[in-house]
C-alpha positions, 0 to 999 in steps of 0.5 A: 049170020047165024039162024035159029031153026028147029033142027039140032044145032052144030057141034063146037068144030062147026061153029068156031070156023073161020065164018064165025064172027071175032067176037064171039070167039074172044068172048068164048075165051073170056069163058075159058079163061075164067073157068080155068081160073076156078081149076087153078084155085080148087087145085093149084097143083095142076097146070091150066093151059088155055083150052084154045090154045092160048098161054095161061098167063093168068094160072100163076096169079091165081095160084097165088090167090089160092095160096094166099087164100089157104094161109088166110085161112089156117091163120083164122083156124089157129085164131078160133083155136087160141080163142078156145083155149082162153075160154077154157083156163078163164073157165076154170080159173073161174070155177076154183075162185067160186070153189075157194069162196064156198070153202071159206064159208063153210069154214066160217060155219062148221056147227052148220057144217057138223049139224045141218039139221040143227041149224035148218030148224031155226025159225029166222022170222023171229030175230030173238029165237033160238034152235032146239038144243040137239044134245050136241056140243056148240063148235065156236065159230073160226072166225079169224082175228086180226093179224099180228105182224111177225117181227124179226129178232133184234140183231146181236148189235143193234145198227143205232148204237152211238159209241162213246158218250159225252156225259155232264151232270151240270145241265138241270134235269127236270122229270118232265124234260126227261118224259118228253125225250121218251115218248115211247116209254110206257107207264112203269118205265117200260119199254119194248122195241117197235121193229123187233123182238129181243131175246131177252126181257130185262128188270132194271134193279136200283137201290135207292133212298135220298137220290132224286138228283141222281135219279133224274140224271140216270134216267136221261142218260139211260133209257136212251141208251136201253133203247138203242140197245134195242131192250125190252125193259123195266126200270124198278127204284127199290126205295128203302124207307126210313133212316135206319141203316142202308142195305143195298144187297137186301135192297136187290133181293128185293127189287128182283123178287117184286119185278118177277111179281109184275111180270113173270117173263123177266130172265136179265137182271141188272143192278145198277147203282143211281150214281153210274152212268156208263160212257158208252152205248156199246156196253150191251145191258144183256145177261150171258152165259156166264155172270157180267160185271159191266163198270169196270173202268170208272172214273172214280178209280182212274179208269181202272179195274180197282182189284181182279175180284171186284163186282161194284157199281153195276152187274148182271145175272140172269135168273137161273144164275142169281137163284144158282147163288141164292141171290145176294146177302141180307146181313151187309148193313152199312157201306162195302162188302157186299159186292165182294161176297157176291163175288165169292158165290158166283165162283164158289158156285163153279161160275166165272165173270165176264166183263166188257173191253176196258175202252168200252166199260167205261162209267162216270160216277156223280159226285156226292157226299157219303150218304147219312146212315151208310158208313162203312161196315166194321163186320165186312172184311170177316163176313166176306171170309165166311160167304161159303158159310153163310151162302146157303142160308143167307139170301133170296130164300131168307129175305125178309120185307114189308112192302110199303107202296107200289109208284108206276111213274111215267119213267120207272116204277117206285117200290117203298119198302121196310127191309128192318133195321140192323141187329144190335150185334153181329151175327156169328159167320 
């Protein structure tokens, strides 16, 4: 049994004898063991046998710990790292939001941009005053307006065309049966596609007097198809007032000098007679390159082009092209002649007609007795002989006429007009 005495106590060899009780020698190797334990974790690379001779079973599972602890570690480092950086790009995510918004404000207010001067001296207490002036000029506020959607060019052959039509004339038509199958027919008879933009901007040109049946009839079969076609439209009835003699040339001249009065952006032309309803939508009612002869194949002639130089019953010219030709003739009163003479300027002008495929050109013609005052023309066959005569001073440039009323009906617009009456004689070619 061990005493405690005042003279200095043994070294470690002299206690660890083989007096010494058991144990306290298990416990001093508990010690040991732990504190080899601490070396292995603060330096794994080392080995840690036992300091009184025993194995160090437990340096293996503490290099693993230590090892352990060391991943733990780096992984929670590589963690605030991460951390770091995502606070960095909010960060400055943020900060360009705030300076965008400051920009748009700035642009919202150039004169107090311009002027700061100007703009810090007005009194905000009173709702009615006003800055002194500061001799320099206002910059009006850039304050943006509501967008407009871009829409797409109309394609070439629009996706909604039928192909060959079933044309009747004995169903009755009435007007408002007709408005009610074009509700997107505006007032005047003008329409514009929804989706797209054309490329052109076409005035419909009828000549016309006693025709309501005819008119009702055309307006249901074509508008429809104007439609498909994906044309921006208008539809004009040149009524020609009173009962003297008919002129449909003169007619036309007219109908195209009053549709360019209402809208200047006009560039196609059709001239179409009220009696002509085409058998197909793929005749395209557009204006090309060169001057285009669309009713080609009637039924009235069997389906057939009736001879080579024929330009009837519905045709199309641009402006640059009807100006080219000085328009139509005035001076065909009466039945016949004058397409023919149109014929004549468009290839005496160094033009050429373009026609559809026959199978495509095809048209009905309402049947109907000869109109009252439009019997043929005895003068027709020597005027036409002339038209390179009379090209030059008789056409859009010469016409003269009295417009009487201007009807904007829900379908197409009405224009009343006095063309004059016929000369008592001829004139010389």
């Amino acid at each position: 049994m061990l005493r405690a005495t005042s003279q200095p106590g043994p070294s470690w060899p002299g206690l660890l004898s083989s007096e010494t009780s058991p144990w306290l020698l298990e416990g001093l190797n508990e010690v040991m063991s732990m504190k080899c334990s601490c070396i292995v974790a603060t330096q794994p690379a080392a080995g840690c046998p036992g300091p009184l001779g025993r194995p160090a079973a437990a340096c293996g599972m503490s290099r693993l710990l230590g090892g352990t602890l060391e991943r733990v570690c780096k992984a929670v480092l590589l963690l605030c790292l991460l951390h770091f950086l995502v606070a960095v790009i909010l960060y400055f995510d943020v900060y360009a939001q705030h300076l965008a918004f400051f920009s748009r404000f700035s642009a919202r207010s150039p004169a107090r941009v311009l002027h700061p001067a100007a703009s810090s001296s007005t009194n905000c207490s009173r709702p009615n005053a006003t800055a002194p002036s500061s001799g320099l000029p206002e910059v009006p506020s850039a304050r943006p307006g509501p967008t407009v959607p871009v829409l797409p060019p109309c394609p070439d052959l629009p996706p909604g065309l039928v192909g060959r039509l079933l044309i009747e004339f004995t169903s009755p038509m009435p007007l408002e049966r007709v408005q009610r199958e074009n509700p997107g027919v505006l007032l005047g008879g003008r329409y514009t596609p929804p989706d797209c933009t054309p490329a052109q901007t076409v005035a419909v040109i009828i000549p016309f007097r006693h025709r309501e049946h005819h008119l009702r009839y055309w307006l249901h079969y074509l508008h429809p198809i104007l439609r498909r076609q994906r044309l921006r439209y208008g539809i004009y009835v040149i009524n020609q007032h009173g009962e003297d003699t008919f002129n449909r040339a003169k007619l036309l001249n007219v109908g195209f000098l009053e549709a360019l009065k209402e809208d200047a952006a006009y560039d196609c032309f059709i001239f179409s007679d009220v009696d002509l309803v085409p058998m197909d939508d793929r005749n395209l009612y557009r204006c090309g390159d060169q001057p285009r002869h669309f009713a080609i194949a009637m039924d009235k002639f069997g389906f057939r082009l009736p001879y080579a130089g024929y330009f009837g019953g519905v045709s199309g010219l641009s402006k640059a092209q009807f100006l080219r030709i000085n328009g139509f003739p005035n001076e065909y009163w009466g039945w016949g002649g004058e397409d023919d003479d149109i014929f004549n300027r468009i290839s005496l002008t160094g033009m050429k007609i373009s026609r559809p495929d026959i199978r495509i050109g095809r048209y009905r013609m309402i049947k109907h007795d000869r109109d009252k005052h439009n019997e043929p023309n005895p003068q027709r066959f020597t005027k036409i002989q002339n038209t390179k005569l009379t090209m030059k001073r008789d056409g859009i440039g010469s016409v003269r006429y009295q417009v009487l009323e201007v009807s904007r009906q829900p379908l197409f617009t009405n224009i009343t007009v006095d063309i004059g009456r016929p000369p008592s004689w001829p004139p010389r070619g």
